[in-house]
C-alpha positions as CSV (number, residue, x, y, z in Angstrom):
1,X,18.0,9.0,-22.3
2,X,20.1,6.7,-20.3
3,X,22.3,8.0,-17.5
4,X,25.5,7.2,-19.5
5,X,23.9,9.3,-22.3
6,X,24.0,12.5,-19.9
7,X,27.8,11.9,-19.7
8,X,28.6,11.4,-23.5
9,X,25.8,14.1,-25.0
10,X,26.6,16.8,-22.5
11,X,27.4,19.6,-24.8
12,X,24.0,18.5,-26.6
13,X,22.3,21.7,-26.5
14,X,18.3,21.7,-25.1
15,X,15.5,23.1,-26.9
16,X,13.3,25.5,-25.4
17,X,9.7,23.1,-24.8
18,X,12.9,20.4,-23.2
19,X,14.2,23.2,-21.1
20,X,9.9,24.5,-20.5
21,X,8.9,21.2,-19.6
22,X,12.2,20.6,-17.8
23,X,11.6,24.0,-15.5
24,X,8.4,22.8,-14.8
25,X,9.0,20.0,-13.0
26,X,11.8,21.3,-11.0
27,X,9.1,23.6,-10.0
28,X,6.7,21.5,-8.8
29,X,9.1,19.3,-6.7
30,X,10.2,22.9,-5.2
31,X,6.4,22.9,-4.0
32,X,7.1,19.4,-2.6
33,X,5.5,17.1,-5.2
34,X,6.6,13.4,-4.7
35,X,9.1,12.8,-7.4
36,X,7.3,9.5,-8.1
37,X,4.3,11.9,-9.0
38,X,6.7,13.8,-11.4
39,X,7.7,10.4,-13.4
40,X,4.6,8.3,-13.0
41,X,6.4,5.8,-11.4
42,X,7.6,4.1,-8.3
43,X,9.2,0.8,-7.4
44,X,8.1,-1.4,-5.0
45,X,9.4,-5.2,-3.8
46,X,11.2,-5.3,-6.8
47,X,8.6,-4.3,-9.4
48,X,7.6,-1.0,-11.1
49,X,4.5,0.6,-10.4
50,X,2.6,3.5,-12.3
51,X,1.6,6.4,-9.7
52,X,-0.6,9.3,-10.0
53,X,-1.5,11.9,-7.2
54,X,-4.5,9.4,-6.9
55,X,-3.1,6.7,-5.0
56,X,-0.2,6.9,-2.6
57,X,3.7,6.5,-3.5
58,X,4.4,3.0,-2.6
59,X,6.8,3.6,0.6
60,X,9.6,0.9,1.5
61,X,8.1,0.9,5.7
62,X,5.0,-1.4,3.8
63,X,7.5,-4.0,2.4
64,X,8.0,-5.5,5.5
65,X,4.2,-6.7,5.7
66,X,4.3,-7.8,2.0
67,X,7.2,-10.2,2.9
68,X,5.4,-11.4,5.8
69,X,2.1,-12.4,3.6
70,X,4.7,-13.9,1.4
71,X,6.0,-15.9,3.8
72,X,2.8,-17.2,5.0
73,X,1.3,-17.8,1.7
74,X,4.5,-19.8,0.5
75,X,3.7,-22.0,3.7
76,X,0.1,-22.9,2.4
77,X,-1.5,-24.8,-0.2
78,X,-3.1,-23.6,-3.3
79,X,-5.8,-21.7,-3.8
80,X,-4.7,-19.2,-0.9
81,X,-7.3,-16.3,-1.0
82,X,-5.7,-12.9,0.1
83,X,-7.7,-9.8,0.8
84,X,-5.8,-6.5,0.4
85,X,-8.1,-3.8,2.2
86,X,-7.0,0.1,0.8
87,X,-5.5,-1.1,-2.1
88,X,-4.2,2.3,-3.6
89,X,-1.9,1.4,-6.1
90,X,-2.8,-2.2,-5.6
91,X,0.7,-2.7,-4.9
92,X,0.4,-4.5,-2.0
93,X,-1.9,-6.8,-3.9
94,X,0.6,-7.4,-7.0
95,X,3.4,-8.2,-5.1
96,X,1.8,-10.5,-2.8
97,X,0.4,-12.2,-6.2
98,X,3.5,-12.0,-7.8
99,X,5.6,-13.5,-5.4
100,X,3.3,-16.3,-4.2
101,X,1.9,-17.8,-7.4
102,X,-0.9,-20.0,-4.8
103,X,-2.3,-16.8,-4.1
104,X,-5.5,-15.8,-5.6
105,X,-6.2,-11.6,-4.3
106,X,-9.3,-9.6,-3.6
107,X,-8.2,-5.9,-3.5
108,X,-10.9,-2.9,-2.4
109,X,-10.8,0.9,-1.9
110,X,-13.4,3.6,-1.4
111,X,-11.6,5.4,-4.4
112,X,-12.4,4.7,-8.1
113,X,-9.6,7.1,-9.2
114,X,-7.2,4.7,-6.9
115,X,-9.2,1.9,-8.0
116,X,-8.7,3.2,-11.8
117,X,-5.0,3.1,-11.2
118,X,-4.5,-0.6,-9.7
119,X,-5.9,-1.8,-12.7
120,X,-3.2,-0.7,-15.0
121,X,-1.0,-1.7,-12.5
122,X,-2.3,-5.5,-12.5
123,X,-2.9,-5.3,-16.4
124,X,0.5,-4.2,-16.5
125,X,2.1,-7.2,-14.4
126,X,0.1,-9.9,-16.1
127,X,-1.8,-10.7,-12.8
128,X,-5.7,-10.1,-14.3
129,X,-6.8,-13.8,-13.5
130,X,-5.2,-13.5,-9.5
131,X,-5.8,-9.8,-8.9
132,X,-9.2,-8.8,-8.0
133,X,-10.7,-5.2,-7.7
134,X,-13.6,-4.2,-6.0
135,X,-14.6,-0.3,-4.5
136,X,-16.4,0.0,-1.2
137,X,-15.5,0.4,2.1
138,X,-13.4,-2.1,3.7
139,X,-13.9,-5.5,3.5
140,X,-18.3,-4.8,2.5
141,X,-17.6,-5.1,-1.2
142,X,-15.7,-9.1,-0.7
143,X,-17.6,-12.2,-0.3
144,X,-16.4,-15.2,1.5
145,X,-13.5,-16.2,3.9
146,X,-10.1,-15.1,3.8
147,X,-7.0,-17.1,4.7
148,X,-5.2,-13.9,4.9
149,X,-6.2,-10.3,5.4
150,X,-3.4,-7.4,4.5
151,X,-5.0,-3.7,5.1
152,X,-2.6,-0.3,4.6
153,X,-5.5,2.1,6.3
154,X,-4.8,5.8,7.0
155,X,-3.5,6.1,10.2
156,X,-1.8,9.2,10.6
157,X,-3.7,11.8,13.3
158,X,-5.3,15.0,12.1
159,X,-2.7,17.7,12.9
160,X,0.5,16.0,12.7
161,X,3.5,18.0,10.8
162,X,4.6,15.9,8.0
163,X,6.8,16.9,5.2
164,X,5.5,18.7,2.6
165,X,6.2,15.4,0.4
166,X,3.8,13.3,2.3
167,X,0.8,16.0,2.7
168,X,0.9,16.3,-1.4
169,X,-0.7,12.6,-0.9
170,X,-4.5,12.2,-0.8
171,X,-5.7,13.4,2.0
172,X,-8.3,10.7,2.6
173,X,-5.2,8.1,2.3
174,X,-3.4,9.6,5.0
175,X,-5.5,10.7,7.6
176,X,-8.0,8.9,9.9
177,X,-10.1,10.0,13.4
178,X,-9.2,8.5,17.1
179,X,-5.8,9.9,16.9
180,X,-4.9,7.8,13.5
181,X,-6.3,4.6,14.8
182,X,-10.2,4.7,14.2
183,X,-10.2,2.9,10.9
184,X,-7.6,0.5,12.0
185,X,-9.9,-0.2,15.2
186,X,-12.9,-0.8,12.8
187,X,-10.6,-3.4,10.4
188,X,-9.5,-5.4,13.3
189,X,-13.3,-5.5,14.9
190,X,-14.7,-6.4,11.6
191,X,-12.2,-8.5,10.1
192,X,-12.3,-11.8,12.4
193,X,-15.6,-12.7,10.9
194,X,-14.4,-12.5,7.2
195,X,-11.2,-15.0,8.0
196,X,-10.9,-18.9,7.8
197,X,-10.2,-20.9,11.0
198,X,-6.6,-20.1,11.4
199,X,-6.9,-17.1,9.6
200,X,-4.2,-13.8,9.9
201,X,-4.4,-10.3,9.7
202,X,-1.9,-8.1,8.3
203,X,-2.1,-4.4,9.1
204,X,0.3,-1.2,8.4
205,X,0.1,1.5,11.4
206,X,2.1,4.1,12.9
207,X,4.5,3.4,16.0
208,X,2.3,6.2,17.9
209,X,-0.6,4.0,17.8
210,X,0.7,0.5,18.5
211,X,-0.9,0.9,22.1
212,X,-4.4,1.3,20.9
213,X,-4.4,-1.1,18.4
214,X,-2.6,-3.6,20.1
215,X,-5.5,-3.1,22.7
216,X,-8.1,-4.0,20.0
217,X,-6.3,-6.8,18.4
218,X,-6.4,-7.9,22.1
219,X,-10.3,-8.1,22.4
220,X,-10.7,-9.4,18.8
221,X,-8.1,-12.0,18.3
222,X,-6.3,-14.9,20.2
223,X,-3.0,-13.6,19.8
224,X,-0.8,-10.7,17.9
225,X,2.5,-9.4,17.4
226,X,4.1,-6.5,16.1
227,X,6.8,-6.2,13.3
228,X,9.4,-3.9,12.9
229,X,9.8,-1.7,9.4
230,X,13.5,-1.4,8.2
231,X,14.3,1.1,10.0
232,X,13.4,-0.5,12.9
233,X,10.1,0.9,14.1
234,X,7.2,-0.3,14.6
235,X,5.0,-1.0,11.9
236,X,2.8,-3.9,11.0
237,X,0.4,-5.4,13.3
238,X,0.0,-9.4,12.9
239,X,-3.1,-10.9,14.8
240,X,-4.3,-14.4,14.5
241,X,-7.0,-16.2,16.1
């Protein structure tokens, strides 16, 4: 019912499966389930997204590098091919569609239950002619050149003490070898050959690694920067050639 409708019906008494059902989900967030996991849903930029314990809750820290591939795509021509590397959700790859209609977007994970999950997400924004999914392991499954590469990898190290909110997550989401930066390292070695002259990559990591992969982006690209999240951390990696 609406919020209001808690207000006006609150002498409306519960039935017991309401109050069983009710009980059970106050139960599993007591465990720490995600409460995105608990409704099915999460927004993101804006737009709703369904979530399962598949895919990762969409987090806010990530909207920062959408709104810089927005930026960048609303300052190209058409037919602007975007490749979103660890989709999840796909909603990196929706909103970056949604919001820059010149976009056309190739989205991959290694995970068909993640992979089953984007799809309803771009069936359900209208987006199956500019969203694009394909499983396999970073960029191997996508052919041709991209103008712009986005990738949210797992970069957190093995061993670090995370709310119990966050470890619910897939596993293979979250964590990655080389102290969080090994997959990150392998993107940013692989993905110069897969971009257009003038080509960008877009990559989510965690302030703890900005060192290493700062180093990498060093060997592999002309130039980089690194852009803060909203609360002011850093976040998202930007390397050019």
């Amino acid at each position: 019912m609406r919020r209001l409708d808690l207000y006006l019906k609150f002498d409306r008494a519960l039935s017991e499966p309401e109050l069983s059902a009710y009980r059970g989900l106050v139960g599993r967030r007591a465990r720490g389930e995600p409460v995105a996991y608990l409704v099915g849903h999460k927004e993101f930029m804006g737009l709703e997204f369904e979530v399962t314990p598949d895919v990762l809750v969409p987090n806010p820290d990530t909207e920062v590098l959408v709104q810089r591939a927005v930026e960048i795509a609303r300052g190209s021509g058409a037919g602007f091919r975007v490749a979103d590397v660890g989709t999840g959700s796909g909603c990196i790859a929706i909103a970056i569609a949604h919001y820059a209609p010149n976009t056309v977007v190739w989205a991959t994970d290694v995970s068909g239950e993640a992979l089953t999950v984007a799809a309803r997400n771009v069936a359900r924004h209208g987006l199956d002619a500019r969203v694009h999914l394909e499983r396999g392991d970073l960029m191997d499954p996508l052919a041709g050149e991209f103008d712009l590469v986005c990738a949210n990898l797992p970069y957190v190290a093995a061993g670090t003490a995370l709310p119990a909110e966050v470890t619910a997550q897939p596993a293979g989401a979250l964590y990655a070898g080389g102290g969080g930066a090994a997959l990150i390292d392998r993107f940013l070695g692989e993905a110069p050959d897969r971009l257009k002259p003038g080509g960008r990559v877009l990559a989510e990591l965690d302030p703890s690694i900005v060192q290493a992969v700062s180093h990498s982006a060093g060997k592999n690209f002309a130039g980089h920067r690194v852009h803060r999240d909203v609360n002011g951390r850093e976040r998202v990696l930007e390397a050019w050639f």
